[in-house]
N, CA, C and O atoms as CSV, one atom per row, in Angstrom:
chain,resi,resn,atom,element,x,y,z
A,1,UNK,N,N,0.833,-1.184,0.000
A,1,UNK,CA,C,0.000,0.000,0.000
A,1,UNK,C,C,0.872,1.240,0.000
A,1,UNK,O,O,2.077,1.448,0.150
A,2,UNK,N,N,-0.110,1.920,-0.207
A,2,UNK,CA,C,0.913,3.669,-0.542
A,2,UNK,C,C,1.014,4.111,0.957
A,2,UNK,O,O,-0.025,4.177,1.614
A,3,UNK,N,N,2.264,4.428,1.547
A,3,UNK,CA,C,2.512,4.966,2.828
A,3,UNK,C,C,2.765,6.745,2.928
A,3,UNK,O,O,2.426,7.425,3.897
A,4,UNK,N,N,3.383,7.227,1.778
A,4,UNK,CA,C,3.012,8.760,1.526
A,4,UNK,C,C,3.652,8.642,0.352
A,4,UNK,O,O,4.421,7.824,-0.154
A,5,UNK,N,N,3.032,9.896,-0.032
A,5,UNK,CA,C,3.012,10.400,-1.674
A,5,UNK,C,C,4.150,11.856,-1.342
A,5,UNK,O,O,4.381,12.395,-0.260
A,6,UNK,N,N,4.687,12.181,-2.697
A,6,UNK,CA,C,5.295,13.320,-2.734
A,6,UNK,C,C,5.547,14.334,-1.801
A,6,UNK,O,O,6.535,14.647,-1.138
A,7,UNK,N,N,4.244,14.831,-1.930
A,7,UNK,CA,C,3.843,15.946,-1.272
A,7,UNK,C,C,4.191,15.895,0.281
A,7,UNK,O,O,4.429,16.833,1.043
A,8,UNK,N,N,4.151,14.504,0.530
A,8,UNK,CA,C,4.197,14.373,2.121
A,8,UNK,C,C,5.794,13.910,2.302
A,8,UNK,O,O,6.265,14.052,3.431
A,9,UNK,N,N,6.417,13.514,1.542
A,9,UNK,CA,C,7.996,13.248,2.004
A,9,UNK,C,C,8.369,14.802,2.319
A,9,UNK,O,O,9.076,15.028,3.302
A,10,UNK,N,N,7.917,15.866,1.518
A,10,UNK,CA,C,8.694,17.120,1.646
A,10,UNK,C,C,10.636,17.952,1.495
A,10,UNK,O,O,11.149,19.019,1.832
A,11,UNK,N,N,10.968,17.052,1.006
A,11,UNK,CA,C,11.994,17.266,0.562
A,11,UNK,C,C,12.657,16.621,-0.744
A,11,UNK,O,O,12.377,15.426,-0.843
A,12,UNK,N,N,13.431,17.095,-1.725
A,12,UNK,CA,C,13.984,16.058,-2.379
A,12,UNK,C,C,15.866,15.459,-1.682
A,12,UNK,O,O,16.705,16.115,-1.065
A,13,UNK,N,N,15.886,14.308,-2.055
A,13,UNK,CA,C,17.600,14.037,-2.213
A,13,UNK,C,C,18.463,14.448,-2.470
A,13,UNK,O,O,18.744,14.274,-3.655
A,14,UNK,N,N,19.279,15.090,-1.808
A,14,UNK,CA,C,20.510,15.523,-2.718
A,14,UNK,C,C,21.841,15.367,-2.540
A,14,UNK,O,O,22.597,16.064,-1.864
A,15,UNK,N,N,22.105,14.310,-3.254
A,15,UNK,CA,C,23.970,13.512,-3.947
A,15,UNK,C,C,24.936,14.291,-4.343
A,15,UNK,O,O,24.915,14.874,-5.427
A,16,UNK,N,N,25.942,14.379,-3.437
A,16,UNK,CA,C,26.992,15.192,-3.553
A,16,UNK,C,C,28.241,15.104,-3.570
A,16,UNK,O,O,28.464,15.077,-2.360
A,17,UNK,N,N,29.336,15.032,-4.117
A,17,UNK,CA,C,30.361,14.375,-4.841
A,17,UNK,C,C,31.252,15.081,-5.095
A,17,UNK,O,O,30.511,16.039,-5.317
A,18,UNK,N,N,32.622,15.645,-5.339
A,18,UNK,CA,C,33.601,16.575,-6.225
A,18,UNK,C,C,33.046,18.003,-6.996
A,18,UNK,O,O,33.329,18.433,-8.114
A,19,UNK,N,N,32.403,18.399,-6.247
A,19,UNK,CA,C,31.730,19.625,-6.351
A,19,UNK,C,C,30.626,19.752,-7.527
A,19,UNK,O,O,30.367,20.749,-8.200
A,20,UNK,N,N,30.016,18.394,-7.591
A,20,UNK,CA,C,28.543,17.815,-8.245
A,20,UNK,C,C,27.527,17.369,-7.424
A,20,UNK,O,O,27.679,16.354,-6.744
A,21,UNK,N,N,25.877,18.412,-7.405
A,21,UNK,CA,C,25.103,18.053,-6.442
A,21,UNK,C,C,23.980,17.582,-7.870
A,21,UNK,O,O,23.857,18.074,-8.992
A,22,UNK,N,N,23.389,16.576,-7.277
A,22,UNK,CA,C,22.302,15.063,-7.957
A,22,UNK,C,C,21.318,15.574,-7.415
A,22,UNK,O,O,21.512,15.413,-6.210
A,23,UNK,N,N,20.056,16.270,-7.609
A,23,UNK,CA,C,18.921,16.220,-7.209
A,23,UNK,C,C,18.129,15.270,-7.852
A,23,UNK,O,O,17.965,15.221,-9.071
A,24,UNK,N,N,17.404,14.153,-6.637
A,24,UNK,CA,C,16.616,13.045,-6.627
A,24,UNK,C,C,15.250,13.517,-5.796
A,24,UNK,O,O,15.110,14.059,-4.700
A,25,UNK,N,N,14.460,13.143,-6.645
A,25,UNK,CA,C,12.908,13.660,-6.398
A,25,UNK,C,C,12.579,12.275,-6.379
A,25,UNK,O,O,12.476,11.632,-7.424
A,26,UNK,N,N,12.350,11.604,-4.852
A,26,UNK,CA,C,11.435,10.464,-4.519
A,26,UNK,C,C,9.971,11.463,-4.405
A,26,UNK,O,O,9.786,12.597,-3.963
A,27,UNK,N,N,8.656,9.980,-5.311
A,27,UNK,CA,C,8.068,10.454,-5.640
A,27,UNK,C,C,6.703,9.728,-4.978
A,27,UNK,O,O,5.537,10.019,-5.247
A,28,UNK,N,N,7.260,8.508,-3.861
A,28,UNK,CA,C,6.455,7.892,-3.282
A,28,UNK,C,C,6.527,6.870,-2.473
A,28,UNK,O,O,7.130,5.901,-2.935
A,29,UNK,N,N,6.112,6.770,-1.422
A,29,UNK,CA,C,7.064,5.912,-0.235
A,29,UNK,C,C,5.613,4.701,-0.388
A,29,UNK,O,O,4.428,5.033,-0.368
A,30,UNK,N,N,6.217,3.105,-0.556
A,30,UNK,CA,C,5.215,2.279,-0.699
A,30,UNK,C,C,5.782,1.113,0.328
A,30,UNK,O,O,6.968,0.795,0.418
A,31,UNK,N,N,4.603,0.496,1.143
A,31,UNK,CA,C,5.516,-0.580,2.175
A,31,UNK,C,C,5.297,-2.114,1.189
A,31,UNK,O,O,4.252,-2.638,0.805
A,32,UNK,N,N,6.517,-2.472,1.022
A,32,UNK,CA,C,6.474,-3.799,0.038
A,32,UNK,C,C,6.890,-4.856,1.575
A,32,UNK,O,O,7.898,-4.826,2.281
A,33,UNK,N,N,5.758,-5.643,1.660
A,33,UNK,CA,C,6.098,-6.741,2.362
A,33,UNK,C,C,7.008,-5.908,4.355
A,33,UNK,O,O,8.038,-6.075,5.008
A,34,UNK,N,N,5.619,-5.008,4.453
A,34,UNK,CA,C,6.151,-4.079,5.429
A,34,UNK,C,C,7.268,-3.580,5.798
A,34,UNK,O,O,7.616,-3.341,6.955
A,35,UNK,N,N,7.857,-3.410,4.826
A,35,UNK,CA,C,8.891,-2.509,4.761
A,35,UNK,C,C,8.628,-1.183,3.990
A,35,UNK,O,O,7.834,-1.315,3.058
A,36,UNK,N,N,9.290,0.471,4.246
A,36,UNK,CA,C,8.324,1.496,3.907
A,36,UNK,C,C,9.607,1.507,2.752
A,36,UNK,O,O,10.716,1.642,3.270
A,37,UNK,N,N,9.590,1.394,1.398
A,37,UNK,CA,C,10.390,1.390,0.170
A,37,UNK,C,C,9.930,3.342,-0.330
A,37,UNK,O,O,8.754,3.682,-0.458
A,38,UNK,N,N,10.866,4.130,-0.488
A,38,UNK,CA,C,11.180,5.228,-1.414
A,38,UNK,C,C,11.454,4.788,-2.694
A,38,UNK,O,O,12.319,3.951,-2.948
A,39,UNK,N,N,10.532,5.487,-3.749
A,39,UNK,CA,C,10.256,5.254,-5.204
A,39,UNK,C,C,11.274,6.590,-5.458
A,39,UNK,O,O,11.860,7.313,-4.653
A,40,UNK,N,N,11.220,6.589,-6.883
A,40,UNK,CA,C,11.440,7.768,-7.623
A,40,UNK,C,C,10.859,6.422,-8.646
A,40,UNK,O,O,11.157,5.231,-8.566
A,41,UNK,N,N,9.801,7.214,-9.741
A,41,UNK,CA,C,8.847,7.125,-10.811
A,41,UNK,C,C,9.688,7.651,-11.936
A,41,UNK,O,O,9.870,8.864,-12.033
A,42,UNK,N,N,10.221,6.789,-12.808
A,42,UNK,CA,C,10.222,6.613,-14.252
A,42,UNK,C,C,9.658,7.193,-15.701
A,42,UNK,O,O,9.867,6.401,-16.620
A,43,UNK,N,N,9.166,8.086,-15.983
A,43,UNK,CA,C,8.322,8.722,-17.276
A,43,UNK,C,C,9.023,8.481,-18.538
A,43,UNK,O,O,8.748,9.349,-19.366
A,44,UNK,N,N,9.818,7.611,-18.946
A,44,UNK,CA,C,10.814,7.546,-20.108
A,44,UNK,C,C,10.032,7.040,-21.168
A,44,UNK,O,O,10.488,7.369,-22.263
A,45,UNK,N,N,8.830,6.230,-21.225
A,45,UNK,CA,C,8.218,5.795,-22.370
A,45,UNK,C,C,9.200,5.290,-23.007
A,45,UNK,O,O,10.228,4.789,-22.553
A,46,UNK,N,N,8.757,5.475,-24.442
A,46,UNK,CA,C,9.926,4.315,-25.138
A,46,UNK,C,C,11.021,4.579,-25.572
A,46,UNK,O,O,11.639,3.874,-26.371
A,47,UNK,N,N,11.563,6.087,-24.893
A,47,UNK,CA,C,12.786,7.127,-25.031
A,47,UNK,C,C,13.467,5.795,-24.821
A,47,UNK,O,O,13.728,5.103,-25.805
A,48,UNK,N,N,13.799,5.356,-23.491
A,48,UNK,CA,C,14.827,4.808,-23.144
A,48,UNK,C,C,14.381,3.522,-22.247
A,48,UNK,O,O,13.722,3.664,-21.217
A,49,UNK,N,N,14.925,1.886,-22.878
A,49,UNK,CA,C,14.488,1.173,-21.886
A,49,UNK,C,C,15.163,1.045,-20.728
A,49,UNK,O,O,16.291,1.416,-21.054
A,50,UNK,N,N,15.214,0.681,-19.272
A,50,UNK,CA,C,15.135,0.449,-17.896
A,50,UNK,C,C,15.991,-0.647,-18.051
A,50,UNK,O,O,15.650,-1.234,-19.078
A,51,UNK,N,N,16.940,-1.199,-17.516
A,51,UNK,CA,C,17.746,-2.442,-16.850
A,51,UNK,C,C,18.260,-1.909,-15.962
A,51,UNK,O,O,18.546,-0.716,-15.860
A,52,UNK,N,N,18.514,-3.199,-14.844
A,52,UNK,CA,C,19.495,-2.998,-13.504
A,52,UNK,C,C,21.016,-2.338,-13.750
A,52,UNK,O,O,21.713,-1.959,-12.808
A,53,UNK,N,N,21.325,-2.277,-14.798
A,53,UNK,CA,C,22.492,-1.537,-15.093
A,53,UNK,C,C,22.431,-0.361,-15.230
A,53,UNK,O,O,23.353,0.242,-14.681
A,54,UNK,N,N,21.707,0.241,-15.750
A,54,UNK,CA,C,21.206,2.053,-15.932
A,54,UNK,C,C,20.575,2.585,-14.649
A,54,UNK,O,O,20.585,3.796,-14.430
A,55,UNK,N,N,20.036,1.741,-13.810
A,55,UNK,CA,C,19.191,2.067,-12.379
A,55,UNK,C,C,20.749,2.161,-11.286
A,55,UNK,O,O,21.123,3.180,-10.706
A,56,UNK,N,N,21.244,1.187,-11.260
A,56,UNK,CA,C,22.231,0.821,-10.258
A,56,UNK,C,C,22.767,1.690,-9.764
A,56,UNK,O,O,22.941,1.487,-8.562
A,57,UNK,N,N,23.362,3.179,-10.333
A,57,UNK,CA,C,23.682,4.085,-9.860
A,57,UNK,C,C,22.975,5.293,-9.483
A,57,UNK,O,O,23.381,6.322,-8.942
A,58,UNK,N,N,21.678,4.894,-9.940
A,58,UNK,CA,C,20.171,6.184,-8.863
A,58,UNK,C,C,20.265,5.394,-7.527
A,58,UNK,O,O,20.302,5.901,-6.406
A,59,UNK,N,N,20.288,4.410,-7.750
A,59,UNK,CA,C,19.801,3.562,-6.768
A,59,UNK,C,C,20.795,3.939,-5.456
A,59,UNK,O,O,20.503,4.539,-4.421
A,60,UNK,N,N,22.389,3.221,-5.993
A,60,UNK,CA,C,23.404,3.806,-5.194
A,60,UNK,C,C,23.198,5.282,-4.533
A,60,UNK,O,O,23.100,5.615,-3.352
A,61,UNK,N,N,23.167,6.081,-5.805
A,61,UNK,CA,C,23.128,7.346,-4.884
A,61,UNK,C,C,22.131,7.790,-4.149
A,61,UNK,O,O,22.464,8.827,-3.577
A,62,UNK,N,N,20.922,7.422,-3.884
A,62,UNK,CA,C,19.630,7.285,-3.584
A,62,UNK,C,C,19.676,6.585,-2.062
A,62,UNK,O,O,18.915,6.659,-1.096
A,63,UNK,N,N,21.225,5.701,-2.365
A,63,UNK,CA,C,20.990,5.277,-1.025
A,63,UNK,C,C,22.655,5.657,-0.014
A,63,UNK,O,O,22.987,5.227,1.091
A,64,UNK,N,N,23.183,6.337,-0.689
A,64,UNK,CA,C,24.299,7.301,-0.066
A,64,UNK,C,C,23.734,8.504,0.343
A,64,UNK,O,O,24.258,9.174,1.233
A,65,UNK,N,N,22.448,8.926,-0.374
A,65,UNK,CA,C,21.818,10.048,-0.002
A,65,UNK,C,C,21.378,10.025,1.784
A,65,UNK,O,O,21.711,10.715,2.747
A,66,UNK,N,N,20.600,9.019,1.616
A,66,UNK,CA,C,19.719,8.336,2.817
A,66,UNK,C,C,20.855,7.432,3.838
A,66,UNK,O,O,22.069,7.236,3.890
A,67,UNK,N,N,19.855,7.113,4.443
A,67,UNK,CA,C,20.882,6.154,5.446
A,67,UNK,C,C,20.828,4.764,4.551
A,67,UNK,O,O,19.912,4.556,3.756
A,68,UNK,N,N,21.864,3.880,4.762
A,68,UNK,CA,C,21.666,2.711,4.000
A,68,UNK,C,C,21.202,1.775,4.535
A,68,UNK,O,O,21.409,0.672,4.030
A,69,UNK,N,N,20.477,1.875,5.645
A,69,UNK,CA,C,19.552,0.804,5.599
A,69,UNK,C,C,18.180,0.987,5.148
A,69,UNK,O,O,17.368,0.062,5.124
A,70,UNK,N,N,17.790,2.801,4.604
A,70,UNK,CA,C,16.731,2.515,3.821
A,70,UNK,C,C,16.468,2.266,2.641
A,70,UNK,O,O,17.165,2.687,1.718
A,71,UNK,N,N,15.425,1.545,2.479
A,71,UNK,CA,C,15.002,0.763,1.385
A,71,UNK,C,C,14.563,1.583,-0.199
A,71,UNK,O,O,13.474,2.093,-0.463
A,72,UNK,N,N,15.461,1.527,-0.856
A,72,UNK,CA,C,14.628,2.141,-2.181
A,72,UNK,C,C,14.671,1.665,-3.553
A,72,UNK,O,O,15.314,0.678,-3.912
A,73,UNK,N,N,13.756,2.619,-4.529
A,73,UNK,CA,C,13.324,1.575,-5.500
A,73,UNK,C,C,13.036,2.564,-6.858
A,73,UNK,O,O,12.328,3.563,-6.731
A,74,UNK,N,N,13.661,2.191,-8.208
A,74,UNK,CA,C,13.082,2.865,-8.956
A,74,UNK,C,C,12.177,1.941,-10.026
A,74,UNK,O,O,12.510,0.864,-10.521
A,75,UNK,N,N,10.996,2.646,-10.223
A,75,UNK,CA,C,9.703,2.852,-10.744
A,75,UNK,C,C,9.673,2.567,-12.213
A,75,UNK,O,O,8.756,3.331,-12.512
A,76,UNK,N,N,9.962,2.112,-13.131
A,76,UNK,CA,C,9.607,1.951,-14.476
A,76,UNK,C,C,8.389,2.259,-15.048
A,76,UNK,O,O,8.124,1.386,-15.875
A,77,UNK,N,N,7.583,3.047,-14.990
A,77,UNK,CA,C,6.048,3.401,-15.007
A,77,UNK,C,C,5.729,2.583,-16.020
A,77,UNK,O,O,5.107,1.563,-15.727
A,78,UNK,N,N,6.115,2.866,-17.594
A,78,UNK,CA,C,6.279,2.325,-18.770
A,78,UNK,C,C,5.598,0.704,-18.813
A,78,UNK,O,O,4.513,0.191,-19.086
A,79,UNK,N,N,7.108,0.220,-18.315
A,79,UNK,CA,C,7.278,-0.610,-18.548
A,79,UNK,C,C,6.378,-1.576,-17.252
A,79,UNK,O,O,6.259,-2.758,-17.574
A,80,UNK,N,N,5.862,-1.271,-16.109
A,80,UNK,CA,C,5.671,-1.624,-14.870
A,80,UNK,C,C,6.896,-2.248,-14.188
A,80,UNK,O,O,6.901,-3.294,-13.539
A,81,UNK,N,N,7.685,-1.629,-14.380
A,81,UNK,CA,C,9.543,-3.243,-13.629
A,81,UNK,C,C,9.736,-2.047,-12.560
A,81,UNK,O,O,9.686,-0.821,-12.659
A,82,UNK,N,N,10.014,-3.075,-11.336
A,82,UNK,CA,C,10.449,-2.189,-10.611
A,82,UNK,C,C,11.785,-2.797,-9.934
A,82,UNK,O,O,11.780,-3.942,-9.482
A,83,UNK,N,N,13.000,-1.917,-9.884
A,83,UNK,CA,C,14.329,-2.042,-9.977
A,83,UNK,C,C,14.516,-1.774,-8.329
A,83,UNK,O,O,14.198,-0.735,-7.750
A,84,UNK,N,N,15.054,-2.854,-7.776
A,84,UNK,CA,C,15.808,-2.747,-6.659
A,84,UNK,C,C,17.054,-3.073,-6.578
A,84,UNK,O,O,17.505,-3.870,-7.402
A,85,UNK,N,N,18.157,-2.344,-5.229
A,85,UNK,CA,C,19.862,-2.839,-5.749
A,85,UNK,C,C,19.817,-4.040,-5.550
A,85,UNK,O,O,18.877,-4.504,-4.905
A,86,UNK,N,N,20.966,-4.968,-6.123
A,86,UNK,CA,C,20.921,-6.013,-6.471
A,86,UNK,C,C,22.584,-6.280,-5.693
A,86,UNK,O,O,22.741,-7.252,-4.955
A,87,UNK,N,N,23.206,-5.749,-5.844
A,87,UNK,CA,C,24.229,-5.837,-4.538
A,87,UNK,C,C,24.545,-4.506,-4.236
A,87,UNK,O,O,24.342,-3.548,-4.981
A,88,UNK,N,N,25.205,-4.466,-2.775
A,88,UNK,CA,C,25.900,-3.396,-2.561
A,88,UNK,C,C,27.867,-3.508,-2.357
A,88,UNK,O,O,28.318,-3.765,-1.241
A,89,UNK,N,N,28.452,-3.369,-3.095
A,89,UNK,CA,C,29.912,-3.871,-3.707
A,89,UNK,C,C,30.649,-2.296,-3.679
A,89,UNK,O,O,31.817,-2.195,-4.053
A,90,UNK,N,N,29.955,-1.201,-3.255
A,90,UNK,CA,C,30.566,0.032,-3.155
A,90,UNK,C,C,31.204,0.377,-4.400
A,90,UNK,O,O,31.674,1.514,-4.387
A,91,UNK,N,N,31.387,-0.378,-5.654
A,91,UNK,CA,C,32.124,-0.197,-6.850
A,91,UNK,C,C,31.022,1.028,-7.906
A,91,UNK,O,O,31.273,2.008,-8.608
A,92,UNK,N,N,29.935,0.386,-7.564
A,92,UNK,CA,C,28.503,1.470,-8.164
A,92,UNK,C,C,28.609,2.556,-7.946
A,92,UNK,O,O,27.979,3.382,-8.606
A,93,UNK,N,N,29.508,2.941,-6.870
A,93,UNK,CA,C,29.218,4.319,-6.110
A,93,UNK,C,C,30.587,4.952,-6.207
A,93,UNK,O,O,30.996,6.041,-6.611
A,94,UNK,N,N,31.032,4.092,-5.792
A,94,UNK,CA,C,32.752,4.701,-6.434
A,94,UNK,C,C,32.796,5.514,-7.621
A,94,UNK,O,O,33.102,6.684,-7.853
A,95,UNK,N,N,32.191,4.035,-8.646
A,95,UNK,CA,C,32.368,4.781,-10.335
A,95,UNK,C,C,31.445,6.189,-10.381
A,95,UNK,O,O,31.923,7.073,-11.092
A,96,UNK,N,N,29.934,6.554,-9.573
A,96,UNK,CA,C,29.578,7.207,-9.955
A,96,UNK,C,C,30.088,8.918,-9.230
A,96,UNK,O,O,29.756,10.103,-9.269
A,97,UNK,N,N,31.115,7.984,-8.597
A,97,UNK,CA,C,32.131,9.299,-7.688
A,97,UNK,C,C,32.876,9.722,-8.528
A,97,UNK,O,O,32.939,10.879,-8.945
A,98,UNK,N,N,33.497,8.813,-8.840
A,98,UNK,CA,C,34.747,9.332,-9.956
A,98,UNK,C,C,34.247,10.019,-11.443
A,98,UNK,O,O,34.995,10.492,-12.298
A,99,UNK,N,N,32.641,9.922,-11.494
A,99,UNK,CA,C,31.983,10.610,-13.146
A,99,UNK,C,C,32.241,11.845,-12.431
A,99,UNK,O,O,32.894,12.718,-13.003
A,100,UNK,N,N,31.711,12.073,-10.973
A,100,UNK,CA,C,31.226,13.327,-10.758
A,100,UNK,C,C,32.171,14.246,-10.703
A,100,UNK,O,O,32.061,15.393,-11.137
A,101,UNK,N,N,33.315,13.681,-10.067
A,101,UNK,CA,C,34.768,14.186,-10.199
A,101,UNK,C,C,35.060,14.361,-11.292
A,101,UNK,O,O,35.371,15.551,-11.352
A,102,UNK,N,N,35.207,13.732,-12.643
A,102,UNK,CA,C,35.861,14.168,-13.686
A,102,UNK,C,C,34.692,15.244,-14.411
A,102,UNK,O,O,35.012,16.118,-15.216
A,103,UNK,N,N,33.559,15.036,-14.039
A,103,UNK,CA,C,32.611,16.212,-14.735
A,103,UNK,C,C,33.383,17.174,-14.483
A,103,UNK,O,O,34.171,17.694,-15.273
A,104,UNK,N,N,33.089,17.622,-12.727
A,104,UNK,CA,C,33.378,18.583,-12.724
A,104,UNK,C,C,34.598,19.688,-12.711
A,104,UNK,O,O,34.561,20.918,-12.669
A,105,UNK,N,N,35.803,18.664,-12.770
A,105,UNK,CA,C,37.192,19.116,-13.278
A,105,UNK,C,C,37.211,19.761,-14.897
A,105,UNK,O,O,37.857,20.725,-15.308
A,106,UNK,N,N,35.962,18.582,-15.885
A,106,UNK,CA,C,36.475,18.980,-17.049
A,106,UNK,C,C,35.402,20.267,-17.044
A,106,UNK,O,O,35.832,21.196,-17.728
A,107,UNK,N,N,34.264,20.497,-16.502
A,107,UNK,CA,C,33.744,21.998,-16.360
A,107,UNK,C,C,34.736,23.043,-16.095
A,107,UNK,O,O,34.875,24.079,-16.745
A,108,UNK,N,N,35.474,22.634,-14.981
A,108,UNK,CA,C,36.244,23.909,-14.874
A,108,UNK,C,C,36.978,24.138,-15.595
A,108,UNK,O,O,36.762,25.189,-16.199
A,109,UNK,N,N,38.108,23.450,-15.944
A,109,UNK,CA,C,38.925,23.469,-17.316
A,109,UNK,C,C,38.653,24.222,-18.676
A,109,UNK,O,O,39.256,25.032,-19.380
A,110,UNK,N,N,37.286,23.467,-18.702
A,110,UNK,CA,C,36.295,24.787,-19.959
A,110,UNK,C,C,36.009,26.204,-18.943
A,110,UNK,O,O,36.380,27.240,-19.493
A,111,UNK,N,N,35.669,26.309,-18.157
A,111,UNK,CA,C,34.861,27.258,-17.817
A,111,UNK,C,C,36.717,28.271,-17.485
A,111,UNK,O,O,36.549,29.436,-17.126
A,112,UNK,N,N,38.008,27.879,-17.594
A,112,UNK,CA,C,39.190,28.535,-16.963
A,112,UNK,C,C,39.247,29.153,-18.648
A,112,UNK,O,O,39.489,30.310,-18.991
A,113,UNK,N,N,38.903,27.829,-19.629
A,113,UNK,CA,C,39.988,28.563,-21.027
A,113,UNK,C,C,38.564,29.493,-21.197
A,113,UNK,O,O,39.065,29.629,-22.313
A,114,UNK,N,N,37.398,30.200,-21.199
A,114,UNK,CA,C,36.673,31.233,-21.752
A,114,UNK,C,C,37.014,32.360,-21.114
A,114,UNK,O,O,36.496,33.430,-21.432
């Protein structure tokens, strides 16, 4: 069952890294098998399909955001699949440390030569 909606979490997520902040908009807290699971909802249609490989790092950061023992989940609306982590190996989170780091080095780099 639905335990709160949007409106009632009142805040979004926010993932922060090598001077890169991730805003994550959970969009609905549902208890699966009484446990209270944080969604973030999917709208991609047939832009882009959903696998545990493209999720793995919302997920990660979704749950570096939060404490890690809470439970979360992204939403495939589309498709109805709903993606939970599948291990936690800290390598997911690493790599998506080290994107955020080189983003934002190669931003500055551009943003030094204008």
């Amino acid at each position: 069952y639905i335990a709160a909606r949007r409106s009632d979490l009142g805040r979004n997520l926010v993932w922060s890294h090598g001077g890169i902040s991730v805003r994550i908009a959970p969009e609905i807290v549902m208890s699966i098998n009484g446990a209270a699971t944080i969604h973030v909802l999917c709208h991609l249609g047939e832009k882009l399909e959903l696998n545990q490989r493209r999720v793995n790092p919302i997920l990660a950061m979704m749950l570096d955001a939060l404490s890690h023992e809470t439970k979360v989940a992204v939403l495939d609306v589309h498709r109805g699949k709903l993606f939970r982590p599948t291990r936690n190996d800290g390598r997911i989170l690493l790599q998506a440390r080290a994107n955020a780091a080189a983003f934002a080095e190669t931003w500055r780099l551009l943003d030094s030569d204008s």
